[in-house]
N, C-alpha and C positions, 0 to 999 in steps of 0.2 A: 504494500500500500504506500501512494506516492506521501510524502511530507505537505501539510496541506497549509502554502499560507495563502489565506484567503481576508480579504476587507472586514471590517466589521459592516460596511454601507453592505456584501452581500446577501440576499434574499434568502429567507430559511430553503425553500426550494433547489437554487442555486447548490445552497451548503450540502442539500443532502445529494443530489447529484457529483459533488465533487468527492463527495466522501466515498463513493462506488466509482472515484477511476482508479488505474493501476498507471504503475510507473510508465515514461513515455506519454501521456495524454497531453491535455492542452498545456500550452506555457503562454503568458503573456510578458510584454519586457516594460521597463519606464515610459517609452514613446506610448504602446497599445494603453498603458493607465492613463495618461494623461489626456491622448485623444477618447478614451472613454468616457473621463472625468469633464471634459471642455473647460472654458475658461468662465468661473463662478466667481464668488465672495473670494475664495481662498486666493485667486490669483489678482483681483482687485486691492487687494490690501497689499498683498508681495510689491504692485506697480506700484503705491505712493509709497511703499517705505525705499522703493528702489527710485522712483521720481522726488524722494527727498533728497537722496544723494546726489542727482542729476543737478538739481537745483543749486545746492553746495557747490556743485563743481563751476556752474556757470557763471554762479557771484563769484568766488575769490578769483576768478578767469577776466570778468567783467572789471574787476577793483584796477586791472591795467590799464584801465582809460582816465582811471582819476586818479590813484597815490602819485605816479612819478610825477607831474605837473605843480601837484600838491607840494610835496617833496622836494621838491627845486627850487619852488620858491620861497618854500618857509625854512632851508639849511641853507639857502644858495649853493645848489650842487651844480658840477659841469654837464653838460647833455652826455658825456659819457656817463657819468655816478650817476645820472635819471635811467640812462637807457639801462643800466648792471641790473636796476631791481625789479626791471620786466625779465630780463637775459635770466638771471638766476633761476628764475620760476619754470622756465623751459627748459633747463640744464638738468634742475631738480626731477622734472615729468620727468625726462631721459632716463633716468637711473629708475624711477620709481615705476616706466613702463617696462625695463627688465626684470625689475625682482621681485614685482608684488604678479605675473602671470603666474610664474615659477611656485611661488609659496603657495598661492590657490590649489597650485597641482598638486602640492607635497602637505597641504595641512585642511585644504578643504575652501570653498568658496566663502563660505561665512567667516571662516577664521583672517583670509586675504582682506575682506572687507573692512572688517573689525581695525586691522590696524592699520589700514591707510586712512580712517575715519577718525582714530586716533590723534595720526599724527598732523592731520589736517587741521582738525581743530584745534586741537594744543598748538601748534606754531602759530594759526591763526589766531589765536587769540592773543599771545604772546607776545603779536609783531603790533598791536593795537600800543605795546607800552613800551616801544622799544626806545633807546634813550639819545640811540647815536646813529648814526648810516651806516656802520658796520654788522649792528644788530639788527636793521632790517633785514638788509640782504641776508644777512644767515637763515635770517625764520621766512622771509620768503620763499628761500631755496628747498628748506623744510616745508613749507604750504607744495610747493611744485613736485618734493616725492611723493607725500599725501595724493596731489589728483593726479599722478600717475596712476593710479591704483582703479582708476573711474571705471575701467575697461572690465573688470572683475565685477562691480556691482550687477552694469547691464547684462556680463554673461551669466549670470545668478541669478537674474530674473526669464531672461529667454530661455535656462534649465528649465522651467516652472510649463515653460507653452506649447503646447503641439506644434510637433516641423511646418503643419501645414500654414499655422496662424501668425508664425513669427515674423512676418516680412509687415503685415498691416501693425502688429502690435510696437514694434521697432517705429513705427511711424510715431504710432502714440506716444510711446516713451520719448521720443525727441522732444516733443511740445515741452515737456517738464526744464528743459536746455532752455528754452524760448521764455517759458515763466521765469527763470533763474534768472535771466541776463534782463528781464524788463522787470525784475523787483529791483536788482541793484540799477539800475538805471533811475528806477523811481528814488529808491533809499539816497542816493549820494545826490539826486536832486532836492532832496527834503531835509538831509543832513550837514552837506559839506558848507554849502553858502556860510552859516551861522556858526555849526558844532564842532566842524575841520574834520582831519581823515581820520584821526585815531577813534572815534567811535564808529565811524564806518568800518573801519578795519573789524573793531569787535565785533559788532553787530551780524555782518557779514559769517563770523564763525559758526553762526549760533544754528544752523542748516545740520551742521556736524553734528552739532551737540543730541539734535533731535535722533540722527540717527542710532548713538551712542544710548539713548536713552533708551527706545523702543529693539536693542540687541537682541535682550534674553529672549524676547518671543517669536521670533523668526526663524525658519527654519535651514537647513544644511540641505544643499539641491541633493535632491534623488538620484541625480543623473552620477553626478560625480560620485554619492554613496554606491552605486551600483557597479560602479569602472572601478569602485578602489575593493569591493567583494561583498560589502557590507548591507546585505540585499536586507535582511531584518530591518535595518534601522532605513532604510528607502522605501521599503513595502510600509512600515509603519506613515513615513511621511505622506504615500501615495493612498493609504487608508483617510487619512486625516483632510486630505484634496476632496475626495470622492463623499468622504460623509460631508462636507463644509460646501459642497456644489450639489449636494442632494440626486447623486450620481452614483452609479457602481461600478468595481471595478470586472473587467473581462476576468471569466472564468477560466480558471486554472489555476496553472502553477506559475508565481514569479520567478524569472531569472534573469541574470545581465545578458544583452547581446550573445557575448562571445559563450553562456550557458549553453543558449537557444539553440546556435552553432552545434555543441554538441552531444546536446540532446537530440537534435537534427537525426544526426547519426545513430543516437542507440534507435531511432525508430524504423531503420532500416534492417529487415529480416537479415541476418548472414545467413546465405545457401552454401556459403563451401568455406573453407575453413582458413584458405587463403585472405578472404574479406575479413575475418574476425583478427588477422594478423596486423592486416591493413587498419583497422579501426583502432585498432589501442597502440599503434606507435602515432596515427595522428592523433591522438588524444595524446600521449606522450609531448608528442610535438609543440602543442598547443597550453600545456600546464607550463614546458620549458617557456615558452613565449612572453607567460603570465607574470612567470618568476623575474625573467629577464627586465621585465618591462615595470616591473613595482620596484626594483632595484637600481635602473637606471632610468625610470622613467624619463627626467628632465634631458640627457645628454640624449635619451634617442629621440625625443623630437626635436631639438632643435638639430641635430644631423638630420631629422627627416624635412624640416625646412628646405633645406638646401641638396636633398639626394635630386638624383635626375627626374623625378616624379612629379616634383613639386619647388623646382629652383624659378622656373618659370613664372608659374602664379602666386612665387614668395616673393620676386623681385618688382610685377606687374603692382601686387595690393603695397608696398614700399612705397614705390611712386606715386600711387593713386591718394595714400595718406600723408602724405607728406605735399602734394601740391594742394590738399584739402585744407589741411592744417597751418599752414603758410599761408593760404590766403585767407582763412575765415581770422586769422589771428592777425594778420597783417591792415585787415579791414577792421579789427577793432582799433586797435593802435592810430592806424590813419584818423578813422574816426574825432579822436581827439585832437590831434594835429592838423586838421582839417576846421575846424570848428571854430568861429567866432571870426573870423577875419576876410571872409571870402575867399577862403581855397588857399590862402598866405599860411607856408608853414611856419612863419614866425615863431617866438618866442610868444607866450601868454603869462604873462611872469602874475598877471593878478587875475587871470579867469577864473582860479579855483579858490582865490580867498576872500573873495569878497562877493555880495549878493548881485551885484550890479547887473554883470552878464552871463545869461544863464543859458547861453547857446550852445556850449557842450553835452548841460545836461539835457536841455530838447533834441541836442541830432543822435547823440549816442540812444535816447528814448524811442527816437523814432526809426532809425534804423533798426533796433532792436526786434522791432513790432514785423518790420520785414521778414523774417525769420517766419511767421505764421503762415502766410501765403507761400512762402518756398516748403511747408511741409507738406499743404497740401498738393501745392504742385506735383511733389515726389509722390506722392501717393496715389495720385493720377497716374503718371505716367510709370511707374515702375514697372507695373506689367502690364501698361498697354504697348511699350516699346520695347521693352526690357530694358536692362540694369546697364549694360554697357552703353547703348545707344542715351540713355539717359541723362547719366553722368556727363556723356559727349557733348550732346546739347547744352547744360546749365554750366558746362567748362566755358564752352563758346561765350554764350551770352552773360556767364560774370564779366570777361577779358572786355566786350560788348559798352559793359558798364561804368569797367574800369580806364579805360584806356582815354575818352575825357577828363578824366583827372590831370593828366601829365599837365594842362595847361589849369592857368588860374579859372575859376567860374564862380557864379554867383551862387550866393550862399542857398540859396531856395534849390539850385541846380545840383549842386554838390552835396546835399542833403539825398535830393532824391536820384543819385546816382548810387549812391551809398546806399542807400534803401533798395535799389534793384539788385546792387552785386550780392549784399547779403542773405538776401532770398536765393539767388540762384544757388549762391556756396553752401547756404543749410539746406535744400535740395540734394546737393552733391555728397554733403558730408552722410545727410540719410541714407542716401542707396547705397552708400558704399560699406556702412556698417550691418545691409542688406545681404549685399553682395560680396563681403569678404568672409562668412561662415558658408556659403553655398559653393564656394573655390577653396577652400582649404582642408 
């Protein structure tokens, strides 16, 4: 008699038909629970605790529009020391996008989260009382390992959705990026004029703090419990989906993927004696694979990055991130520098300390707001063209946008250039966090 772990959400009916199969009968994996379960309460709550940290990530992202300007002119720093305490913040992501994917692999999604929330917050807060410009920079560089880590949240919440729903749901989740960047936009409009940046700075943390708070009740993805063997404490979480969406789960027996695999096999009759040889050195084969791969798990994919299978569409999603990233971040930056003068990148030595002109915080506000029509856009067109053709297009027509810039234009013009590139680039940045799980 097989080992039965079955839902509490299954139907007495259900229970007593499982209890009369024998080994070899049905198995269902994480994917079959979750498409069973759909997406209820249980994954509505997972999207704002994971749309909190999206938020977090946006403000202390957003704060580069207003500390350095702030900063320079309340220390008198040189445009290099203004530009260090953006530089730092991207140096920091750098390091914190190597080593917080790594640590999710090796301790778990919830546990990667936990401390890049940590350390997000704690330096954010930290940098609100910082006494010198050397202390900033240091706790900014710390704020920038922190949202390295961002990329761990989202992939903890799309463990949670069915393959088939996570292309429209990644939509949604981006919006929470969009809220992030038009609350700090509002906040350092309604704070800086009068109150200056050190309680922006704090205020700003306070995203992290939420998510530090709400920890203990969140759950550890099923997906990765299952890849690491730990099917009991996955089957428990995929019971708790299924009773919270008033759902049940597929009958049978739970196993990871590579189980199913070979279970596959014992269902196969052996007629000759040869087959039965054949089935338990691949079974052999496949426990060695298991050992190998809990043991070196980290060194063999990152060699699998780069074997001949996949050097191609490792170096392809490089570029595609990195010309995403560079400009969505290079249009915030501009944004400021842009602001208040008519397209003069001047010096602003008193726009951020005094209430007088409040043009930064209206273009950065309203560019911001662009971001909402580029996600629906993307959501349009994602699969009515596809993912590459998509990206192609909103590349074109940022460059479209941008490329009036190089000369001076009037402030109302340079406003609403700004407003178009930024749409098309949160377009582009969406399909691509689409389109880089479906290539890798």
């Amino acid at each position: 008699m097989m080992t039965n772990f079955v839902s509490q959400a299954t139907s007495p009916e259900d229970q007593q038909s499982l209890d009369n199969m024998e080994d070899g009968g049905l198995v269902f994996s994480v994917d079959d629970a979750l498409l069973a379960s759909g997406f209820g309460k249980y994954q509505w709550f997972l999207l704002f605790y994971a749309g909190m940290g999206w938020i977090a990530e946006a403000m202390e992202m957003m704060l580069l529009s207003f500390v350095g300007p702030a900063v320079h002119s309340e220390w008198g720093l040189t445009p290099g020391q203004e530009s260090m305490i953006t530089s730092v913040v991207f140096v920091g992501m750098m390091v914190g996008a190597a080593l917080w994917g790594i640590l999710s692999d090796l301790k778990g999604r919830k546990y990667g989260f936990f401390v890049t929330s940590v350390i997000t917050f704690v330096a954010g807060f930290l940098s609100a009382f910082s006494p010198n410009y050397l202390a900033l920079v240091c706790t900014r560089c710390f704020v920038g390992i922190g949202l390295g880590g961002g990329p761990v949240l989202s992939s903890w919440f799309l463990e949670f959705i069915p393959s088939a729903n996570r292309g429209f749901w990644m939509v949604v989740f981006q919006v929470f990026w969009t809220i992030g960047t038009i609350i700090e936009a509002s906040l350092a409009w309604i704070v800086m004029p009068k109150l200056g940046w050190r309680l922006l700075l704090g205020l700003s943390s306070g995203p992290s703090f939420v998510l530090l708070f709400f920890y203990g009740i969140v759950p550890e993805s099923p997906r990765y419990l299952a890849m690491k063997g730990r099917t009991k404490d996955a089957l428990h979480i995929l019971e708790n989906i299924a009773l919270m969406n008033k759902k049940h789960l597929p009958a049978g027996r739970f196993v990871s993927q590579l189980n199913t695999e070979l279970n596959e096999i014992d269902n196969i009759d052996p007629l000759k004696i040869e087959e039965v040889h054949l089935m338990n050195e691949i079974k052999q084969s496949n426990k060695n694979l298991m050992n190998r791969e809990n043991e070196n798990g980290v060194l063999s994919s990152l060699y699998g990055l780069f074997s001949p299978n996949f050097i191609k569409s490792t170096l392809l999603l490089w570029s595609v991130f990195f010309a995403n990233a560079f400009t969505y971040y290079g249009l915030v930056l501009l944004t400021s520098e842009l602001s208040g003068e008519g397209g003069n990148c001047g010096q602003k030595e008193s726009l951020l300390v005094t209430s007088t002109d409040n043009s930064l915080y209206r273009d950065v506000f309203i560019s911001s707001f662009g971001e909402f029509p580029g996600l629906v856009l993307s959501a349009i067109v994602v699969d009515y063209i596809g993912r590459k053709w998509s990206m192609a297009a909103m590349f074109f027509s940022c460059s479209v946008f941008l490329l009036p810039l190089i000369f001076p234009q009037h402030e109302a013009i340079t406003t609403l250039l700004l407003f178009g590139a930024r749409l098309c680039i949160t377009g582009t940045f969406t399909i691509v966090y689409i389109y880089a799980p479906e290539v890798s």
